[in-house]
C-alpha positions as CSV (number, residue, x, y, z in Angstrom):
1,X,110.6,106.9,119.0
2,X,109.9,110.3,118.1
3,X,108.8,111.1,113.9
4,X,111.7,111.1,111.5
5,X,111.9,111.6,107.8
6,X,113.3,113.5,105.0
7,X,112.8,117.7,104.2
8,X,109.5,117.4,102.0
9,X,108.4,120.3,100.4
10,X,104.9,121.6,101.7
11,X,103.1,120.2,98.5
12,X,103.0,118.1,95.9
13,X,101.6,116.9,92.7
14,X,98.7,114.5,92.6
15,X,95.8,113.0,90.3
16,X,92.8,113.7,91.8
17,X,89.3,111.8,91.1
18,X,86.2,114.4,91.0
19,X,83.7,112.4,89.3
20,X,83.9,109.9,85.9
21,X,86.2,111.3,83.3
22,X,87.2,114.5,85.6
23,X,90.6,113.0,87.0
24,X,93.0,116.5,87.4
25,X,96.6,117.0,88.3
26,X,96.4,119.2,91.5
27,X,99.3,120.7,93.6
28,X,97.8,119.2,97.3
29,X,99.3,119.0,100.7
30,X,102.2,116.8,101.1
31,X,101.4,114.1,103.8
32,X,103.0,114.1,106.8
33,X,103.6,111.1,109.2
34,X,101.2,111.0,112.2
35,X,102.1,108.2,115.4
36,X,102.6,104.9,113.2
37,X,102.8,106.0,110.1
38,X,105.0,106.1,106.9
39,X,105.1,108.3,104.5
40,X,106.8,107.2,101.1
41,X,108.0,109.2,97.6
42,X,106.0,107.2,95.0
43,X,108.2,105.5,92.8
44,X,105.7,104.0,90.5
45,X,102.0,103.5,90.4
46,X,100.6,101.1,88.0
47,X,97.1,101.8,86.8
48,X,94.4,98.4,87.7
49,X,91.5,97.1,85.4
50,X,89.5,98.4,88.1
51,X,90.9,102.2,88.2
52,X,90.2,102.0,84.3
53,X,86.1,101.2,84.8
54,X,86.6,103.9,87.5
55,X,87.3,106.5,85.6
56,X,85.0,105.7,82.7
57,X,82.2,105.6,85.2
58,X,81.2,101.9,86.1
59,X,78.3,101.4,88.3
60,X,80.2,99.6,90.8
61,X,82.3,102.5,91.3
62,X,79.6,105.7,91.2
63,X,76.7,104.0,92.2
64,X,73.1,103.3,90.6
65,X,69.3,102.6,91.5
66,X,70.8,99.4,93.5
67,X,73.6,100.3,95.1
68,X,76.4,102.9,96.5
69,X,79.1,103.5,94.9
70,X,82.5,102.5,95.8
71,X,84.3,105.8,94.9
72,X,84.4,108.6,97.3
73,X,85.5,111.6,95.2
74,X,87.8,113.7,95.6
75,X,90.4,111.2,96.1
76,X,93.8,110.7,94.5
77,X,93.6,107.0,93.0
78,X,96.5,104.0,92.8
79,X,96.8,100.9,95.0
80,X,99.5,99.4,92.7
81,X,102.3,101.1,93.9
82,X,106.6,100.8,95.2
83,X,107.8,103.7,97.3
84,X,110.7,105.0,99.1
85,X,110.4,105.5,102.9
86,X,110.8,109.3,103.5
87,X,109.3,109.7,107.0
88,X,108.1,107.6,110.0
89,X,105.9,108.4,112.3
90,X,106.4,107.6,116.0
91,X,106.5,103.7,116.5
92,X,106.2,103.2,113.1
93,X,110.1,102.2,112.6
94,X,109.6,98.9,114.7
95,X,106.1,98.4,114.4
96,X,106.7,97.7,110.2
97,X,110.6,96.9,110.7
98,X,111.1,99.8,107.7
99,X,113.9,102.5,107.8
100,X,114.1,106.1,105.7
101,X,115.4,104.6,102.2
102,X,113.8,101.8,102.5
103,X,111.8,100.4,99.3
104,X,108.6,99.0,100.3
105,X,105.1,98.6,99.2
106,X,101.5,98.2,101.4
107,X,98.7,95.9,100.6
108,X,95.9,97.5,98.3
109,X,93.8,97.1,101.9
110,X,93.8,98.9,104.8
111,X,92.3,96.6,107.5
112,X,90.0,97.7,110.4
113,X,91.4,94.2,112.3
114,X,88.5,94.4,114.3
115,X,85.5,93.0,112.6
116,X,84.9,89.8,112.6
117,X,86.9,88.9,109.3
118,X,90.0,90.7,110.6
119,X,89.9,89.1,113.8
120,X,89.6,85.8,112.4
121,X,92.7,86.6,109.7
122,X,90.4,87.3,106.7
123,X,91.4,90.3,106.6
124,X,90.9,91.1,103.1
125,X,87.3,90.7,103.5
126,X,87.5,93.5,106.1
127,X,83.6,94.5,106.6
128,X,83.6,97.7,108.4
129,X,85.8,100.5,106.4
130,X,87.2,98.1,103.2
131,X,89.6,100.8,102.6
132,X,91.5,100.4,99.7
133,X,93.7,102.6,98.2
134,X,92.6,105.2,95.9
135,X,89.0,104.9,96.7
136,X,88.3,105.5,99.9
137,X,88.9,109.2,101.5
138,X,90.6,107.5,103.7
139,X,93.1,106.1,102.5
140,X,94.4,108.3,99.3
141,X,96.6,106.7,96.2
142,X,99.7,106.2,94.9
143,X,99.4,108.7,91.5
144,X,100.9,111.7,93.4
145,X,104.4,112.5,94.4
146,X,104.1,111.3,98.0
147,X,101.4,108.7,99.7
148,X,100.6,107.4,103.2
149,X,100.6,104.2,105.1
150,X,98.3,104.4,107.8
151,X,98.8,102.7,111.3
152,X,96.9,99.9,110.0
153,X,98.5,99.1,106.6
154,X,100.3,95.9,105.5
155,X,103.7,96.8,105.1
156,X,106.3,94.7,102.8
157,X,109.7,95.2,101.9
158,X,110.7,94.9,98.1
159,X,113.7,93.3,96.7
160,X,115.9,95.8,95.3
161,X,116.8,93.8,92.3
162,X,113.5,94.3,91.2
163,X,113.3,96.7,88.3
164,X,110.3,99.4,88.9
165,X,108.2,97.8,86.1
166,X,108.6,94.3,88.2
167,X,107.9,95.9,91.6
168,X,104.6,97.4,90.1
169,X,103.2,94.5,89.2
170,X,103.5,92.9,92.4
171,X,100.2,93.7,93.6
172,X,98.2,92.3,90.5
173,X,100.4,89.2,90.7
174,X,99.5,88.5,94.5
175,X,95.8,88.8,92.8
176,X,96.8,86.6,90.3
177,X,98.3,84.1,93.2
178,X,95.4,84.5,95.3
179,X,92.9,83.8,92.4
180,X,94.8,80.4,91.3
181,X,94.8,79.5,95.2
182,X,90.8,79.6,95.2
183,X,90.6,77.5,92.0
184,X,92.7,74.3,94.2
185,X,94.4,72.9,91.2
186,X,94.9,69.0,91.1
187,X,97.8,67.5,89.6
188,X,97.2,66.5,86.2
189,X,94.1,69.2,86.0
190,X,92.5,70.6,82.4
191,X,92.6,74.8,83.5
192,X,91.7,77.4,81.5
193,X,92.5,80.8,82.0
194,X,89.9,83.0,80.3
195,X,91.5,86.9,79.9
196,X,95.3,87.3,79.1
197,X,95.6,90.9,80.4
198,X,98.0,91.8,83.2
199,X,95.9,89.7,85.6
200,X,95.0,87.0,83.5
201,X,98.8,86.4,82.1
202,X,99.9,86.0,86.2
203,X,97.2,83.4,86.9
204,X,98.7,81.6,83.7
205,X,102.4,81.6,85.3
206,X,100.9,80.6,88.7
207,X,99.0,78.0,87.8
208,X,102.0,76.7,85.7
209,X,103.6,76.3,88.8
210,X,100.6,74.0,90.0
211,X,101.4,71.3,87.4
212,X,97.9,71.0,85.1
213,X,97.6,68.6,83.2
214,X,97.2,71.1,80.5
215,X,97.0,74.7,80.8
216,X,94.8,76.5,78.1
217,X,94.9,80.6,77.8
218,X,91.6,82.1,75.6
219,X,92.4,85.7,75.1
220,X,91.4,87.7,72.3
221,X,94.6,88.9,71.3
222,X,96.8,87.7,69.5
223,X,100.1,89.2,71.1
224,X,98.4,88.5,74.8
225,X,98.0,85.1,73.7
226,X,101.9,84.7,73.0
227,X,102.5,86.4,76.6
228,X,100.7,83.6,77.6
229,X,102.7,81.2,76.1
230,X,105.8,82.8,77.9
231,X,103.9,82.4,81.2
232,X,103.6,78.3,80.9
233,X,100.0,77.9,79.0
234,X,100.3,74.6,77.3
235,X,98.2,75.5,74.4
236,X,96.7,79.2,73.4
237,X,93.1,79.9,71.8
238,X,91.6,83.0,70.4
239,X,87.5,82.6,70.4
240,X,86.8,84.5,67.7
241,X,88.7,82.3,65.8
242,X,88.3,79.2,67.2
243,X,84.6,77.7,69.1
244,X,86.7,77.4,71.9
245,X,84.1,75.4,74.3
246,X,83.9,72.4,71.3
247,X,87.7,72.7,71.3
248,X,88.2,72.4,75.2
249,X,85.0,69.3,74.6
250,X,87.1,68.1,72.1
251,X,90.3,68.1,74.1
252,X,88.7,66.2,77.3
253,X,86.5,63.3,75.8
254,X,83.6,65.5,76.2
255,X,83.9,66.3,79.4
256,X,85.0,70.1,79.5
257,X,87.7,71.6,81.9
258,X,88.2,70.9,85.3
259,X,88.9,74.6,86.3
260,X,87.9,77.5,84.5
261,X,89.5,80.9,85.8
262,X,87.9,83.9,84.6
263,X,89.7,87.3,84.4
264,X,87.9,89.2,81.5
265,X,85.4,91.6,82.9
266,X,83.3,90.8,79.8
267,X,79.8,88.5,80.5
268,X,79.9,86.7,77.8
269,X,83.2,84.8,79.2
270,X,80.9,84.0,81.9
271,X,78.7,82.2,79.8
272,X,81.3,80.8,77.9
273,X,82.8,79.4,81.3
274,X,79.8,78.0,82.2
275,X,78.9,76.0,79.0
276,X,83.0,74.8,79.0
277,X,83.3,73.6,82.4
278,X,82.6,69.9,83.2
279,X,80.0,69.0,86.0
280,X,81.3,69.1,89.5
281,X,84.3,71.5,88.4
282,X,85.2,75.2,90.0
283,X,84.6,78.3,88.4
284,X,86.5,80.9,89.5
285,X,85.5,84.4,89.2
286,X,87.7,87.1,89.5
287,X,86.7,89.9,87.7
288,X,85.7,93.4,88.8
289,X,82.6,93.9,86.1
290,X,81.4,97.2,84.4
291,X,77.8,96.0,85.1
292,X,75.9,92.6,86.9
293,X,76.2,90.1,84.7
294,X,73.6,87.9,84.2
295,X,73.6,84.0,83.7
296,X,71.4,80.4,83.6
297,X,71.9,79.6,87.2
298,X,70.8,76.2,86.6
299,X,73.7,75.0,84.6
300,X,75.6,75.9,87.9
301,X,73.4,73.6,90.0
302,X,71.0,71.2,89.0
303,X,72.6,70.7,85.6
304,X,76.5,70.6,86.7
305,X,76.4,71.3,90.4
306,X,79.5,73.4,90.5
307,X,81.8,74.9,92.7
308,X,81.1,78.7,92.3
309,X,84.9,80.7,93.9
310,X,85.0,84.1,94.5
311,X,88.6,86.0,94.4
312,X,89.1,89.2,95.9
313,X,92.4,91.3,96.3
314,X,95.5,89.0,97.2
315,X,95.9,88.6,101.0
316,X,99.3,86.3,102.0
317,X,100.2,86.2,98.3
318,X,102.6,89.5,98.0
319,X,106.0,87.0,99.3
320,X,105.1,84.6,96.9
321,X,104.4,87.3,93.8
322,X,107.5,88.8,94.8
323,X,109.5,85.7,95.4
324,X,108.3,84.2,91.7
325,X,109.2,87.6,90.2
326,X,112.9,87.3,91.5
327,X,113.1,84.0,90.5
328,X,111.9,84.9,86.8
329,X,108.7,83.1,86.7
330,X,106.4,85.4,85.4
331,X,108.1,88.1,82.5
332,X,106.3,91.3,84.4
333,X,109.0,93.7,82.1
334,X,107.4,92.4,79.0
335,X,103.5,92.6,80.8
336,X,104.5,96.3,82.5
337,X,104.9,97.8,78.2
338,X,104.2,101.5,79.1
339,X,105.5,104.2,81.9
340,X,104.7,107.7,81.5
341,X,104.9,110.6,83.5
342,X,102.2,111.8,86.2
343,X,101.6,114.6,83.8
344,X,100.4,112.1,81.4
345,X,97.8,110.4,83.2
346,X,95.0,111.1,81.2
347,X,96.9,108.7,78.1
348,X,97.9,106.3,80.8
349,X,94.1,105.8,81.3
350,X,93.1,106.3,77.3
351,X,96.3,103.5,77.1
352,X,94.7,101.5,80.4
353,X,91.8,100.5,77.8
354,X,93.8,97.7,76.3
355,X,94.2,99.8,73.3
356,X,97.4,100.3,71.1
357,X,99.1,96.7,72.2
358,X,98.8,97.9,75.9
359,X,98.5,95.8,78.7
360,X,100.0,97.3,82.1
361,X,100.4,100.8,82.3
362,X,102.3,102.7,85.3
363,X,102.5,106.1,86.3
364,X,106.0,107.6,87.2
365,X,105.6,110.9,89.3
């Protein structure tokens, strides 16, 4: 099938990354579809813990003595994003089962599918580009008008009784999913969940759906904290109010939790994790850190010999997010609390920080 789609105009508006703190709204190129492609209007972008440390110039993202950064400037960023199908590219109608109008999203990864990870399924541990959105030059972000899917993108179809603040927060829920998955909750299990943002608050509702024997949010916030209750947490602690590690002790005749999920960013709920676990448990780590964090490495093996899990992106978990958002188990309209317009970006980001009762901000272009 030959390329369809849509009038576009010849360009559009987009956010565009030039370096820490140098974000600008450009008019660029609108993209066109090449063979397999699809080409989508942005209908909302959400902005990700990680985009935030982005911009303020994390390591991770801009490199240092030890390492390359992840960034490649200039690049428009976003991979939480819902568009609108406006053009397909040959093949790209059947080979994604989309149509023009369609409402659809696309995995924050592009896969290579030819390493060894993609060729064994893994995909999300892709190993020779790791392109996600709104990082990689190759695969530009969903803060501009318009946004492409390349030929290799993962391609899902969103339920239109979704409201754009639900849709949006599809992505970090599939995280969410995908981090509770690595932390294999037993029935009757002690969890904690140690961060109440955005991601933290969907690893709460997931695991709910796990049936712990009691579910404990830490959170430093009070507000996030009652989010959490709305999610399922059984019982809701603030650290610098309560020594939350004596409490959990307390709670577990000495023992310490079973699972212990961490979704802060901060190193000191590292440690904390650590000290609160009980020996033989899993520590889950999901958080994308300003800085390395640094910890006793013996409390992990020869004092508790623990089960250390990595969680990365949220590959197979986008049905389920969107499945548990249509059936009301997570409250993503009271989590999504601030949409501006693309001309606002640079408040979205100040509001990304947490600050002002924020927790998930999206972009409407």
């Amino acid at each position: 099938m030959t390329t369809m789609g849509l009038n576009l105009p010849e360009t559009m508006r987009a956010v565009v990354c030039h370096g820490p703190r140098d974000y600008r709204l450009e008019s660029v190129p609108t993209p066109t579809a090449g063979p397999g492609e699809v080409v989508v209007r942005v209908l909302a972008a959400g902005i990700c813990a990680g985009d935030a440390k982005c911009y303020a110039g994390a390591p991770l993202f801009w490199g240092d003595a030890h390492r390359e950064g992840y960034c490649q400037p200039p690049i428009t960023p976003g991979h939480e994003f819902v568009g609108e199908v406006v053009a397909l590219g040959e093949g790209a109608d059947e080979r994604y089962g989309v149509a023009i109008g369609d409402r659809v999203l696309s995995e924050q990864i592009v896969p290579c599918w030819e390493c060894r990870f993609c060729r064994r399924g893994q995909y999300w541990m892709c190993d020779r580009k790791h392109d996600v959105y709104g990082f990689r030059q190759r695969t530009p972000g969903a803060m501009a008008e318009y946004m492409t899917f390349p030929r290799d993108a993962i391609v899902h179809h969103v339920p239109e009784s979704l409201s754009l603040r639900q849709a949006v927060y599809i992505e970090p829920l599939a995280c969410a999913i995908h981090a509770v998955q690595r932390a294999m909750i037993e029935l009757g299990d002690v969890v904690v969940v140690s961060g109440c943002g955005p991601l933290g608050l969907g690893m709460v509702a997931a695991a709910r759906l796990k049936s712990p024997g009691l579910l404990i949010a830490l959170d430093l916030k009070p507000e996030r904290l009652a989010l959490a209750q709305q999610c399922g947490a059984d019982l809701v602690l603030n650290p610098q109010e309560v020594d939350v590690v004596a409490e959990v002790r307390r709670l577990t005749e000495g023992y310490g939790c079973d699972r212990y999920i961490e979704a802060t960013g901060h190193p000191s709920s590292v440690v904390q994790g650590l000290h609160m676990i009980r020996r033989l448990g899993t520590f889950v780590e999901f958080s994308v850190f300003g800085e390395p964090t640094t910890v006793d490495w013996t409390i992990i093996g020869d004092t508790k010999e623990l089960d250390i899990h990595g969680s990365h992106l949220g590959p197979y978990c986008y049905p389920l997010a969107m499945d548990m958002l249509v059936k009301g188990q997570v409250p993503a309209d009271a989590i999504v609390t601030h949409a501006l317009p693309l001309e606002q970006y640079e408040e979205a980001f100040r509001l990304a920080q947490g600050v002002e009762g924020a927790l998930k901000v999206m972009l409407v272009p």
